[in-house]
N, C-alpha and C positions, 0 to 999 in steps of 0.2 A: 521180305518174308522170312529169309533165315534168320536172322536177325531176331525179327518176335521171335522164329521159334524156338531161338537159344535162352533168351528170356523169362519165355517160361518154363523151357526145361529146368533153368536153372533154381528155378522157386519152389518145384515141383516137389510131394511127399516124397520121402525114400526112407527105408529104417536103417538106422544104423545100430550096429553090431557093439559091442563092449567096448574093441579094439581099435574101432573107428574105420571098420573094411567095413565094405557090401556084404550082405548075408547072401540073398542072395539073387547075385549082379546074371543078368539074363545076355543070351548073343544079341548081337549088333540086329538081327531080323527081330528078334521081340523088341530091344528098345525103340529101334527107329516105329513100331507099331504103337507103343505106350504112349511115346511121343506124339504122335499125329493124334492119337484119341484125346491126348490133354489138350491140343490145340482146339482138335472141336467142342467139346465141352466145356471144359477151362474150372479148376480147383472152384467148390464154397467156401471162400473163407470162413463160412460162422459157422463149420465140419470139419474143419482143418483141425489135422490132429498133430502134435508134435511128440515124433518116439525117437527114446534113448536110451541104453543102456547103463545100469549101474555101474559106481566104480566096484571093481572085484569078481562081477557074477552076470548073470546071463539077464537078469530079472526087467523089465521093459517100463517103464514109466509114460501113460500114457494122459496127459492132459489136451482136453478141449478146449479149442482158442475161445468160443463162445463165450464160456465161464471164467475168460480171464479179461477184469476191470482196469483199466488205466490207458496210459498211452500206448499206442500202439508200437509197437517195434518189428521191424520185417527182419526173418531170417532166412538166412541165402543159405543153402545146403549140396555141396559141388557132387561131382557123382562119385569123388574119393571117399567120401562121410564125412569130410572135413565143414563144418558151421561159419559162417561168416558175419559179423553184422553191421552194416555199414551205419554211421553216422552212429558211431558209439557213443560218444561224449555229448552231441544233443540228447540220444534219447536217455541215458544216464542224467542228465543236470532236468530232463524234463520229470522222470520218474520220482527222483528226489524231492524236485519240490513239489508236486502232487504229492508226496508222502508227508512233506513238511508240514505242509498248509492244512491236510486233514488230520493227522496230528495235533497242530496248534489251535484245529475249529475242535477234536475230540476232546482234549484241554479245558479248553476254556466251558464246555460245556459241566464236563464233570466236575471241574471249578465252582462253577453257579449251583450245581446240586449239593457238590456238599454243604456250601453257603448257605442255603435255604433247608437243609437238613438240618443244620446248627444251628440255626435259627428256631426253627420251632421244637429241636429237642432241649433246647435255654426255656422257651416260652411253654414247654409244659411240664418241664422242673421246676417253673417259678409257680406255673399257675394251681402246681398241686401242692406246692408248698403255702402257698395263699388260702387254700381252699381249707388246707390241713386247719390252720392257723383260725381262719375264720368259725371254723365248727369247733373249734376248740373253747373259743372265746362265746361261742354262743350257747353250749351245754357248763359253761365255769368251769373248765379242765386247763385255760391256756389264761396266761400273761398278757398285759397288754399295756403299751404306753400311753401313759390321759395325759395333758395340762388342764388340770381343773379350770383355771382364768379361761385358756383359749377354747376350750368346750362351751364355758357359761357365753361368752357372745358370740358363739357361731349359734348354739340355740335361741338368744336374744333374737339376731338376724333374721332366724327363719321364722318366729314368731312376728318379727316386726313386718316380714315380708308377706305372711298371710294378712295380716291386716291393712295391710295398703292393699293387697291386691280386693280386699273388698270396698275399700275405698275408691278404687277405681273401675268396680263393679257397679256401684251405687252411683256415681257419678255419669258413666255414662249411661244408664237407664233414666237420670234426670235430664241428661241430655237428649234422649228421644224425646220424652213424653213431653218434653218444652219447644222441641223443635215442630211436633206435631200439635200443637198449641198455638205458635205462632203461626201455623197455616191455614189453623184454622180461623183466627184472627183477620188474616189476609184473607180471604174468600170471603168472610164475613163480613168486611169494611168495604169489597166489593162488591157483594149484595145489595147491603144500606145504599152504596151511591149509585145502584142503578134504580133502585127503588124509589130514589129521590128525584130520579128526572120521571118516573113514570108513576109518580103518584103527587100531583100538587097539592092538593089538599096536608097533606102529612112532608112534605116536601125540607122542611125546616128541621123537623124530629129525623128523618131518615140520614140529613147530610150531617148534623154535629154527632149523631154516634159512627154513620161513618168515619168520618175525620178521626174521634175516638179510636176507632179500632185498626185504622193506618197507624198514629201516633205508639201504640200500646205494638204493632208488630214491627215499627222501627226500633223502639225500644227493646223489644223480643231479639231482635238480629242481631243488636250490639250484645246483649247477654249474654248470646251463644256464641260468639266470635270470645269472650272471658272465661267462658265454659270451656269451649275447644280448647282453649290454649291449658286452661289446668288439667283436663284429662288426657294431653298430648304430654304435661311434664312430668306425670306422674308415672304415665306409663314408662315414660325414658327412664323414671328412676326404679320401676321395680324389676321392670323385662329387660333390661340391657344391665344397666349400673348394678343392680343388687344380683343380677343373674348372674352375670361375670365374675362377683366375690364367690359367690357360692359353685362356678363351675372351680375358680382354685383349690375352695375348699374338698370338693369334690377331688380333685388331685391327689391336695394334700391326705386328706384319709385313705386311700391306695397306697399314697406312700407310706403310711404309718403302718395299714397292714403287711406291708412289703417287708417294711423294717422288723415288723416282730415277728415274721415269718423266719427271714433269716437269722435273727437273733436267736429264734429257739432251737434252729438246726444247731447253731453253733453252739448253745449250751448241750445240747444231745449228746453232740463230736464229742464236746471236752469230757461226757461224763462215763463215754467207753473207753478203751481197751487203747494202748498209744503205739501202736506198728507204726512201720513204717507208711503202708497205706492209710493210715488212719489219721495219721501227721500231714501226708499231703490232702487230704482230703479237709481235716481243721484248717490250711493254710486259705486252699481256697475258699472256706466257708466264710474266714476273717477277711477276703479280700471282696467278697460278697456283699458281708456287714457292715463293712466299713463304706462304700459305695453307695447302698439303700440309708446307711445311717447321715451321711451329708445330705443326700437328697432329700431327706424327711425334715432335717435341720432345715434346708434353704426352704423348701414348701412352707414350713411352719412361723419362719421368718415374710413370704411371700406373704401370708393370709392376717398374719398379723398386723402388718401397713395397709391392706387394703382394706383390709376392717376398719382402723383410724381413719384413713382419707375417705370411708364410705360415710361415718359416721359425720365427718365435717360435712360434705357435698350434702347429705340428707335434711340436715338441718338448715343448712342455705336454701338449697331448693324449696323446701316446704315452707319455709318462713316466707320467702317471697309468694309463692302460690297460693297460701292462706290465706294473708292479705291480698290479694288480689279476688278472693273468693267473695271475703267477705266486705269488699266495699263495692263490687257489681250488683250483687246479690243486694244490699241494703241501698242503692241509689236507683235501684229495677223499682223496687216495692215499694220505694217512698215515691215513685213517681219524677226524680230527682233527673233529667233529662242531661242535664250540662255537666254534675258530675260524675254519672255512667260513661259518658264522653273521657272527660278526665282521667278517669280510671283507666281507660284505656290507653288514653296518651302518655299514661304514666308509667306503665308496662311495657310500653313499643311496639302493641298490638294493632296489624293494620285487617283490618273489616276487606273481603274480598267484597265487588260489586255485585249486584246478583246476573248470574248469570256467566261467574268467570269458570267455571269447572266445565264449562261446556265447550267442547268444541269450536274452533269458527268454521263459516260454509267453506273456506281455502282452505283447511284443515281437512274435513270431511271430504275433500273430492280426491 
């Protein structure tokens, strides 16, 4: 028991004086009473207060342990005023690196904000000088770089691409109203041959137009199986192929605004005042233009091959698909059974069965 109770005498508040004496140190019958009260009670640490004097002067510095974040450090205070603190060098190498580590988490924090401050203060220096540029060029105030040649077949493009796109407007609306033709063909050839078993008399008229009208909706299936496939090629070539030239192009013209944006900063620079600011500021103007100016180079190179290799692919493709149009369509009409067949085989076009788009029952469960 004396034991603890040295213990905690030893941990216990006491204020120390400037000089590191007791202020003031009570008789032996008041301490040994202090003492027995700290036993029963026993110190709050999240109340504990630590006092000390200035170096020089009388003045008290009073900090609350509550309000103090980190590791924890015990301090032993003997009843000379003398401070102790044991395991010095743990709790120093533990303090440090709790200082390090929020340090290098503060770092790297304020790191990623400037980063993203530069970022968008680049991205709306460029976008008001874009902006500048664009309204410039849309009242006749500003400059701007053309290739006549690669203007005339980017608008070719987009002219040729409206027109296919009704081409393949018109194409599939044939393909409804034929698909709904042939169904109606098939219920109708069904009709006839139930009418044929339930009418003798007329029994002979009811089966050869039936027959008829099966014959004319197998013929119908193979159609659309020539059909599908041309308004499946065409699509490829105006929604993906011709889409894809024209997202470059799309590039490419951002780049070109880009380019004559910075280009008219940098005539601007050259045509004020030559400080020293004004020098660094032309330097980086020219490391700007010279940057948008490659970029616009390569895009314009970029659009230029894809135009060519569109313009080849287009004519393959449609040459094959027209011919194939036009000899399903002429062996449907002539009645011409074996070479509507043919046409097919000749294309590599395989007819689904009916009934393949459907689920099977092991499917469905």
């Amino acid at each position: 028991m004396a034991d603890s109770m040295m213990s905690k005498a030893a941990t216990m508040e006491i204020p120390i004086s400037s000089n590191g004496d007791s202020r003031n140190l009570a008789e032996d019958d008041s301490l040994e009473q202090d003492l027995q009260q700290v036993m029963v009670s026993g110190p709050n640490l999240n109340e504990t207060s630590i006092v000390s004097g200035g170096y020089g002067g009388t003045t008290e510095g009073i900090i609350p342990t509550s309000s103090i974040k980190g590791p924890a450090i015990r301090l032993n205070i003997d009843f000379l005023g003398n401070r102790h603190i044991p395991n010095e060098g743990q709790g120093s190498n533990m303090h440090h690196a709790s200082s390090n580590s929020s340090m290098t988490a503060e770092e790297a924090t304020r790191g990623i904000a400037v980063e993203k401050f530069d970022i968008m203060k680049k991205w709306g220096l460029n976008t008001y000088k874009c902006t500048k540029q664009m309204i410039s060029e849309r009242f006749g105030r500003g400059s701007r770089t053309v290739d006549l040649e690669l203007e005339a077949q980017i608008e070719v493009l987009r002219e040729t691409k409206r027109k296919y796109e009704n081409v393949l407007h018109l194409a599939r609306a044939l393909t409804n109203h034929f698909y709904s033709m042939v169904q109606t063909q098939h219920a109708l050839g069904d009709t006839f041959a139930d009418l044929s078993l339930k009418s003798p008399e007329l029994r002979d008229e009811f089966g050869y137009n039936a027959e008829t009208q099966k014959l004319l909706c197998k013929n119908g299936e193979t159609l659309l199986g020539a059909i599908n496939y041309f308004v499946s090629s065409i699509n490829t070539l105006v929604n993906k192929t011709m889409e894809d030239t024209l997202m470059t192009i799309k590039m490419y013209e951002n780049a070109r605004l880009e380019f004559d944006a910075h280009r008219a900063d940098l005539e601007e620079l050259n045509m004020g005042p030559r400080d020293a600011v004004t020098m660094a500021r032309i330097e980086a103007a020219q490391q700007q233009y010279q940057i948008h100016k490659e970029k616009y180079e390569r895009l314009r190179s970029d659009v230029t091959i894809k135009l060519k290799f569109l313009e080849e692919n287009k004519v393959k493709v449609m040459h094959k698909q027209l011919l194939l149009f036009h000899n399903a369509i002429s062996a449907y009409f002539a009645g011409n059974q074996q070479q509507l067949e043919q046409t097919l085989k000749q294309f590599n076009i395989k007819l689904k069965p009916p009934g393949a788009d459907k689920p099977s029952w092991l499917e469905e469960q």
